[in-house]
Kinemage of the C-alpha trace (Angstrom):
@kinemage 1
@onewidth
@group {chain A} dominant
@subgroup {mainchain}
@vectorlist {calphas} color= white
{ca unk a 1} P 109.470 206.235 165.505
{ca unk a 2} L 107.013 205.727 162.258
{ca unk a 3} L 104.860 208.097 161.825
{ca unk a 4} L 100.853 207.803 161.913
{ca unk a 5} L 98.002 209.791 161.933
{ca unk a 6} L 97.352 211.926 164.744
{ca unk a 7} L 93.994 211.540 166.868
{ca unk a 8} L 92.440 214.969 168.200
{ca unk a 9} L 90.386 213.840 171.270
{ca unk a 10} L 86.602 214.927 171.221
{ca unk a 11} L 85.629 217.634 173.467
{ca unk a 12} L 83.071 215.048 174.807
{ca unk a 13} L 83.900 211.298 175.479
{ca unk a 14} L 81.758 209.159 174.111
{ca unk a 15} L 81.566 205.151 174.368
{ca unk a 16} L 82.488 203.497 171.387
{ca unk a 17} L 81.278 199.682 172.168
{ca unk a 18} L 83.207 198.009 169.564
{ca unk a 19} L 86.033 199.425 171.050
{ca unk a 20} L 88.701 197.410 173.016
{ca unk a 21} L 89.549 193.990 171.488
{ca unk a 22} L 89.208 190.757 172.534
{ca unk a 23} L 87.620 192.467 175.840
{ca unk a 24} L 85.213 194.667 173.915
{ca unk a 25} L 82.459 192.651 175.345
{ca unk a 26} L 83.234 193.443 178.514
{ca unk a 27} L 84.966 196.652 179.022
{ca unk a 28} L 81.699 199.336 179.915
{ca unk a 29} L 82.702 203.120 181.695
{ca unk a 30} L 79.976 202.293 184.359
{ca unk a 31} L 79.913 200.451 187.104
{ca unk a 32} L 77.209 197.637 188.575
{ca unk a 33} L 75.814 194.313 188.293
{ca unk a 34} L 74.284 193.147 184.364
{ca unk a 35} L 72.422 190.035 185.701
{ca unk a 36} L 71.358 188.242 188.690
{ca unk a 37} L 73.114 185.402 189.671
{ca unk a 38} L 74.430 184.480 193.275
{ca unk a 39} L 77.991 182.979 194.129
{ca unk a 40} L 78.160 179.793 195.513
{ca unk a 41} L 79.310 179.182 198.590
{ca unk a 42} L 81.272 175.846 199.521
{ca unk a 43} L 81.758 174.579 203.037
{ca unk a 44} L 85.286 176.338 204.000
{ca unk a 45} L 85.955 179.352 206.385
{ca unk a 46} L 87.224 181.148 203.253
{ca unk a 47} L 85.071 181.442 200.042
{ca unk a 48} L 87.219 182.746 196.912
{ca unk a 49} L 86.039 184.142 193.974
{ca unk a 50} L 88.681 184.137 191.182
{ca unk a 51} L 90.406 183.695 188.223
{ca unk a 52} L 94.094 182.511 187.500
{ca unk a 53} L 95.159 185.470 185.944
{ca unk a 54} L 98.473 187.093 188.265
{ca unk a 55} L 96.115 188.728 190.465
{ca unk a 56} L 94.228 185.924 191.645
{ca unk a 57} L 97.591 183.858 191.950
{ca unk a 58} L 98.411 186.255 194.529
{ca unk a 59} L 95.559 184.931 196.746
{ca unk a 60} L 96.076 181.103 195.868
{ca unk a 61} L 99.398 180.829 196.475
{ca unk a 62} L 98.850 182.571 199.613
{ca unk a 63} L 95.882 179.804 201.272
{ca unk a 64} L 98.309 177.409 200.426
{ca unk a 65} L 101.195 178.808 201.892
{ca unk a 66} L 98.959 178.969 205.058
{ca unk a 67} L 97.832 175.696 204.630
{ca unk a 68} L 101.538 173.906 204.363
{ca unk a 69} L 102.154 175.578 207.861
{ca unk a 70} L 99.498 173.801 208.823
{ca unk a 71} L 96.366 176.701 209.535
{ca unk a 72} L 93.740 174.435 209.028
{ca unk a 73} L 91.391 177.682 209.125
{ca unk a 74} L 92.874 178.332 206.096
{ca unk a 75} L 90.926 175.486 203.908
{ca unk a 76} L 89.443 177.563 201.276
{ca unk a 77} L 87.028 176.831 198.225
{ca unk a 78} L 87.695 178.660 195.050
{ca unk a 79} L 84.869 179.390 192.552
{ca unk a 80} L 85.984 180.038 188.769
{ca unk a 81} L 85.533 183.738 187.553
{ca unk a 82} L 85.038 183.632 184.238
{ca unk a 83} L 86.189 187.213 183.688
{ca unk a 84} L 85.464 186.930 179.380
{ca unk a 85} L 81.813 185.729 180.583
{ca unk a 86} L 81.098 188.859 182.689
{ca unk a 87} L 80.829 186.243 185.779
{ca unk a 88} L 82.095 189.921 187.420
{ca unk a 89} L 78.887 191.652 186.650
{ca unk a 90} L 77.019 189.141 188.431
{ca unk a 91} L 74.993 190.849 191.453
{ca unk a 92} L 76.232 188.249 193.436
{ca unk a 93} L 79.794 189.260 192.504
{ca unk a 94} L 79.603 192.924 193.140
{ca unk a 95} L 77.655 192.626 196.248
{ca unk a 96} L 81.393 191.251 197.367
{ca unk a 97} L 83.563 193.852 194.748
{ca unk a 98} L 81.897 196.359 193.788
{ca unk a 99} L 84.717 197.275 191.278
{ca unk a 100} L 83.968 194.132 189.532
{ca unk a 101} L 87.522 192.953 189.310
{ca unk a 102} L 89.427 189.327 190.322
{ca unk a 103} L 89.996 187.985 193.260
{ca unk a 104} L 86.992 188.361 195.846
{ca unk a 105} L 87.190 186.419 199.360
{ca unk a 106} L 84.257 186.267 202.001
{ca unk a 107} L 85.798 185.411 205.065
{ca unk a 108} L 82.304 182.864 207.071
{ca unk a 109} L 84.949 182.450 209.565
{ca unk a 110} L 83.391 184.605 212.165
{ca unk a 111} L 79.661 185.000 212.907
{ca unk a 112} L 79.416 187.658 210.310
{ca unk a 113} L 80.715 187.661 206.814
{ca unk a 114} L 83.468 189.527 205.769
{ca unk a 115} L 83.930 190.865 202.309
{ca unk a 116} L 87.470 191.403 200.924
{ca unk a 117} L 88.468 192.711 197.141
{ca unk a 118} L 91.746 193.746 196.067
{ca unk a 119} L 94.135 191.438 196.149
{ca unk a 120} L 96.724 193.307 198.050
{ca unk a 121} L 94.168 193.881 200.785
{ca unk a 122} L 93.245 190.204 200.750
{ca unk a 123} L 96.595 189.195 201.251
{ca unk a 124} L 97.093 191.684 204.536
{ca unk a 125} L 94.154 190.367 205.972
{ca unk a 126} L 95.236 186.928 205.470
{ca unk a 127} L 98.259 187.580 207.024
{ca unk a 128} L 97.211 189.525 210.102
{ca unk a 129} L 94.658 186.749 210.388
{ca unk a 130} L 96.437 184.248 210.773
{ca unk a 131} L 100.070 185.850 212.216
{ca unk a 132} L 102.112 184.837 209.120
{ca unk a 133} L 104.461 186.372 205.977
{ca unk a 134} L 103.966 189.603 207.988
{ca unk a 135} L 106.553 190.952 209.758
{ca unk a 136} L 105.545 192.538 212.703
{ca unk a 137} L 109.065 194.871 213.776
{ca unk a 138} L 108.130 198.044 212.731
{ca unk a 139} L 111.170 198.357 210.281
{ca unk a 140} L 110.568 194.880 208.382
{ca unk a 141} L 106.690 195.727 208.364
{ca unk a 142} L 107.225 198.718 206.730
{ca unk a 143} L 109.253 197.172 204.219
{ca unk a 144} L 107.334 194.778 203.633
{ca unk a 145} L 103.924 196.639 202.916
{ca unk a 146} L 106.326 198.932 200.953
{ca unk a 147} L 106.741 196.588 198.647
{ca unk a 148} L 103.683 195.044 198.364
{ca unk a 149} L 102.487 198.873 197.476
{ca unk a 150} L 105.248 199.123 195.059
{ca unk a 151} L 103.413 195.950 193.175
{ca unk a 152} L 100.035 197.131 193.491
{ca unk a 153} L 101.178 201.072 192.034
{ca unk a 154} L 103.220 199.122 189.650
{ca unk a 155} L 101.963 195.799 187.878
{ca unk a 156} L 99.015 198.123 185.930
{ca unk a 157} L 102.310 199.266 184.370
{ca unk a 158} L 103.029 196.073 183.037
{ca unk a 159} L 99.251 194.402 182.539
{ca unk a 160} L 97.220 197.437 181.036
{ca unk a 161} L 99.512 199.137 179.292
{ca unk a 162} L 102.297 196.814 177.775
{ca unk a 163} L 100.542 193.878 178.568
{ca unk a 164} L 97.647 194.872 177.022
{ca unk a 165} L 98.768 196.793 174.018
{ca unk a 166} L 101.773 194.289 173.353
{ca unk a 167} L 99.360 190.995 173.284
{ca unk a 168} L 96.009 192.277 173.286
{ca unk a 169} L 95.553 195.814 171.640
{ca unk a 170} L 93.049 195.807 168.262
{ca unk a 171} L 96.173 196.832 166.338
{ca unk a 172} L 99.816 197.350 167.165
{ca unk a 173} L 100.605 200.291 168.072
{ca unk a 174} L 104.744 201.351 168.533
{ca unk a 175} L 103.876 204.484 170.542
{ca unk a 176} L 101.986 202.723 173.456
{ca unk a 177} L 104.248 199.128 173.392
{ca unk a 178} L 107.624 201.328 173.741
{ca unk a 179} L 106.522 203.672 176.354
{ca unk a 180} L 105.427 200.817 178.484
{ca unk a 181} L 108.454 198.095 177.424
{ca unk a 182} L 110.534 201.071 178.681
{ca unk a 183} L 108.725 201.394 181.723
{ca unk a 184} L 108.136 197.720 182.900
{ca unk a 185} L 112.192 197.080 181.914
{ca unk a 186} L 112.327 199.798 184.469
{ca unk a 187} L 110.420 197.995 187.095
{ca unk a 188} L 112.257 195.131 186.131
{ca unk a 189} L 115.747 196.929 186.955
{ca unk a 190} L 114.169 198.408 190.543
{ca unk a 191} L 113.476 194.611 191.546
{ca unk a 192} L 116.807 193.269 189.932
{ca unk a 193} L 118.399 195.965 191.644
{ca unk a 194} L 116.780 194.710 195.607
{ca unk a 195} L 117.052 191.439 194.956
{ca unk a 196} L 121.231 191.583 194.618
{ca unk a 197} L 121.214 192.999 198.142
{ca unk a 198} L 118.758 190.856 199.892
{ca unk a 199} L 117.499 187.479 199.516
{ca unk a 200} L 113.469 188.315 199.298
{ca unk a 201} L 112.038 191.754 198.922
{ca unk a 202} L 111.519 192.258 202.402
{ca unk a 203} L 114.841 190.961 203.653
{ca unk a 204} L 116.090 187.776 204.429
{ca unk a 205} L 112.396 186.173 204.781
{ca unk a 206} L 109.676 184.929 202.648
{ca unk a 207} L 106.547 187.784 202.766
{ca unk a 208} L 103.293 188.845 200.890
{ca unk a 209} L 105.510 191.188 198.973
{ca unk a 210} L 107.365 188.530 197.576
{ca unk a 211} L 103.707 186.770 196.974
{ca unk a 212} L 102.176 189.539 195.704
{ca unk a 213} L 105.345 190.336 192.951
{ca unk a 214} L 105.965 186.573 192.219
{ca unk a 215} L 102.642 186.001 189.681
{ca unk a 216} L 103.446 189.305 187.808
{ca unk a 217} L 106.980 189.794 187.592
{ca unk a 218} L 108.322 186.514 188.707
{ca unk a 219} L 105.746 185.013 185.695
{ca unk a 220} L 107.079 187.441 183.419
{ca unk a 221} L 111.285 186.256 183.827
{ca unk a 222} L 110.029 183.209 183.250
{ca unk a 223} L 108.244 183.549 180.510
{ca unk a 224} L 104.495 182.864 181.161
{ca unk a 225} L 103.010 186.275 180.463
{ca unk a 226} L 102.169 187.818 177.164
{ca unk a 227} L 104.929 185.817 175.258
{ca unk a 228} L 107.260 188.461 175.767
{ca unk a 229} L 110.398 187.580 177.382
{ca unk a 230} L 112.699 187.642 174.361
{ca unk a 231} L 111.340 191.343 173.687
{ca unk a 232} L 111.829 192.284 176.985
{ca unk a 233} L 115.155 190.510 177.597
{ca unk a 234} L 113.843 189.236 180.500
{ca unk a 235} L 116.853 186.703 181.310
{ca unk a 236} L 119.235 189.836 181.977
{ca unk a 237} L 117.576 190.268 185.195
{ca unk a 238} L 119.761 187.639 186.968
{ca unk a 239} L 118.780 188.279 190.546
{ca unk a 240} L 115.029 188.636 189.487
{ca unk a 241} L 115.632 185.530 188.024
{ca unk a 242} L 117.127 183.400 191.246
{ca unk a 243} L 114.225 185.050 193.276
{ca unk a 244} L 111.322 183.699 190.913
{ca unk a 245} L 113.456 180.320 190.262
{ca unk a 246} L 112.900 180.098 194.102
{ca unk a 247} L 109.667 181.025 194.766
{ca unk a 248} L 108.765 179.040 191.996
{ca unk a 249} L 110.164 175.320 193.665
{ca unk a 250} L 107.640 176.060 196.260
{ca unk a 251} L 105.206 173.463 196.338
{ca unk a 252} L 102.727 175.740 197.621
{ca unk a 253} L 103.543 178.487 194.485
{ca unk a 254} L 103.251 175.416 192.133
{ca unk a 255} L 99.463 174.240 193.398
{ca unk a 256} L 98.451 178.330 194.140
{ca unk a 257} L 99.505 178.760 190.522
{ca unk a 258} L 96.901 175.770 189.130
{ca unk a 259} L 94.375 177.001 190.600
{ca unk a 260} L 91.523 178.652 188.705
{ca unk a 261} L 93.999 178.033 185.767
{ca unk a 262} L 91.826 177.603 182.788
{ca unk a 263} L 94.550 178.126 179.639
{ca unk a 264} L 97.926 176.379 179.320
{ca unk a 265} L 98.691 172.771 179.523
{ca unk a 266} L 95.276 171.082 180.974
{ca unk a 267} L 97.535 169.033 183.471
{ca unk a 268} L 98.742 172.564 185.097
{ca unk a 269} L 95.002 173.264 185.354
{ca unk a 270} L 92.433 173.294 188.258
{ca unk a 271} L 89.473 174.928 187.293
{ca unk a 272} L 87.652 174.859 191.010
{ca unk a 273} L 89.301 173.716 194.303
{ca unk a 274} L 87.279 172.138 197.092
{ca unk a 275} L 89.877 170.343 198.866
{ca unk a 276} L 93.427 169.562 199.121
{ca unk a 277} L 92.849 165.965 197.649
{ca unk a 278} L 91.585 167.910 194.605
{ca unk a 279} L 95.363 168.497 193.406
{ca unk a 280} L 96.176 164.831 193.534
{ca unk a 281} L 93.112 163.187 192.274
{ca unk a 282} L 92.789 166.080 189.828
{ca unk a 283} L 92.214 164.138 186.006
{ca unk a 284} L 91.020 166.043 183.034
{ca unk a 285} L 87.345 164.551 183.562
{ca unk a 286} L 87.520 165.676 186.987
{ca unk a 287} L 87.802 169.660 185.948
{ca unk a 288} L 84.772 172.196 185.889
{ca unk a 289} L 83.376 171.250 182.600
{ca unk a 290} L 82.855 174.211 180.177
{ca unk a 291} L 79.538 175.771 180.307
C-alpha cells in the first residue's frame, strides 16, 4: 500500500462544512427540519416518500409485487425525494422520519395515520399487512427476517464505505476503497455461498429478504451501482448472479425499479407514480418536470 500522510484526529471534532463531496451540501452532524414545506399527499391508502436510490427500490418493488397479486389496498402514490435538494430536511419530511433518510410511507389506510421509515421496517409492515412474502412457520420466518437483517447490518458496507469512497469520495483514497472492496466481495461470497443451496434467500420462495437484497446486491452483479463490477469481479458470483437474473425478469422488479428513477436512460425513468396507467402512458413530457 502507498504511503500518505498520516492524519492525527483533533481532541475535539469539529464540522468542517466543505467537507464531504458532492454531498457537502447536505451532510450536517445534527438532526431536524431546515425549512417548512409539507408533503403532498395523493389519493391512495399508501403515501410514499422516496427516491430511487437501492433503498427506496426496496419499497417500490414491494407495492408492486402486492399489486400483481392483486391487493388493490396496495395502490400507492410516490412523491420524488430529491435527496441532493435537502427535500429530507423538509418539516414535512421529518415529521414522518425523523432521521431524514429515503423511503418514508404514511399508511391513511386506517382512521389514523401511520408513519413508517426504514425501509426494512416498511417492508415488514407491508407484509404483515397484507399476509404476503412473509413466511409465517416459525423456521422460514426466522430465516427470512434473518436475512433481511443481514441486508440492513450489511448494505452500509457496500453504500457508505466502498460505495461512497470508490465513486463519490473528494479524492481517492486506497486505504478506505480496499478495506471496503474486501469487505463487500465478502458479502458477496456469504450470498453466493446461500444462493448454491437454495433457490431464494429464504428457501425455495420469493420473500422481502430477497426484495430487500435485490436493489443493493442484485444491482451491483449486474452492474448498475457505482460502475464497479469489473473492479469487483462481480460476474464470479454465479449463483448471485442466477438469483438477480431472476428477480430481475419480474415485471413487478422492472416497474418498482423506475420508479422515483431520476438518472439513467429517461425511458427507465418515472419520476412520480399516481397510478398503474402511469407506467404505460409514461412519455418523457409526461415526467415531473425539473424544478
Amino acid at each position: 500500500m502507498s504511503s500518505s500522510s498520516e492524519y492525527t484526529p483533533p481532541k475535539v471534532w469539529t464540522w468542517d462544512k466543505e467537507n464531504g463531496g458532492r454531498f457537502a451540501s447536505t451532510n450536517r452532524p445534527i438532526a431536524g427540519s431546515t425549512h417548512d414545506k409539507e408533503l403532498p399527499v395523493g389519493r391512495h391508502p399508501l403515501q410514499l416518500y422516496s427516491l430511487g436510490t437501492p433503498n427506496g427500490v426496496k419499497v417500490t418493488v414491494m407495492l408492486e409485487e402486492l399489486l400483481a397479486l392483486g391487493h388493490r389496498g396496495a395502490e400507492y402514490d410516490a412523491w420524488l425525494i430529491r435527496i441532493g435538494d435537502g427535500d429530507q430536511f423538509g418539516s414535512g419530511f421529518v415529521a414522518v422520519n425523523p432521521n431524514s433518510k429515503i423511503p418514508a410511507l404514511v399508511d391513511r389506510s386506517g382512521p389514523t395515520p401511520i408513519r413508517v421509515f426504514e425501509s426494512g421496517a416498511i417492508l415488514m409492515h407491508l407484509a404483515e399487512k397484507f399476509g404476503v412474502f412473509l413466511p409465517t412457520e416459525t423456521a422460514a420466518r426466522a430465516e427470512c427476517l434473518s436475512w433481511l437483517f443481514w441486508q440492513m447490518g450489511s448494505a452500509p458496507y457496500l453504500g457508505g464505505g466502498f460505495g461512497h469512497f470508490y465513486a463519490y469520495a473528494p479524492t481517492k483514497m486506497e486505504y478506505p476503497i480496499n478495506r471496503f472492496a474486501m469487505e463487500t466481495k465478502r458479502q458477496l461470497d456469504v450470498l453466493d455461498r446461500r444462493l448454491a443451496e437454495s433457490e431464494y434467500l429464504a428457501g425455495g420462495d420469493y420473500t422481502i429478504a430477497d426484495i430487500a437484497v435485490w436493489p443493493w446486491y442484485g444491482g451491483l452483479s449486474k452492474g448498475w451501482l457505482y460502475e464497479a463490477a469489473e473492479f469487483l469481479q462481480v460476474q464470479d458470483y454465479k449463483n448471485v448472479q442466477r438469483w438477480a437474473n431472476a428477480i430481475g425478469e419480474r415485471p413487478a422488479a422492472q416497474r418498482g425499479r423506475m420508479v422515483n428513477r431520476i438518472s439513467g436512460d429517461p425511458a427507465s425513468q418515472l419520476h412520480e407514480r399516481h397510478e398503474a396507467g402511469d407506467f404505460d402512458t409514461k412519455t418523457q413530457d409526461k415526467l415531473t418536470t425539473e424544478s
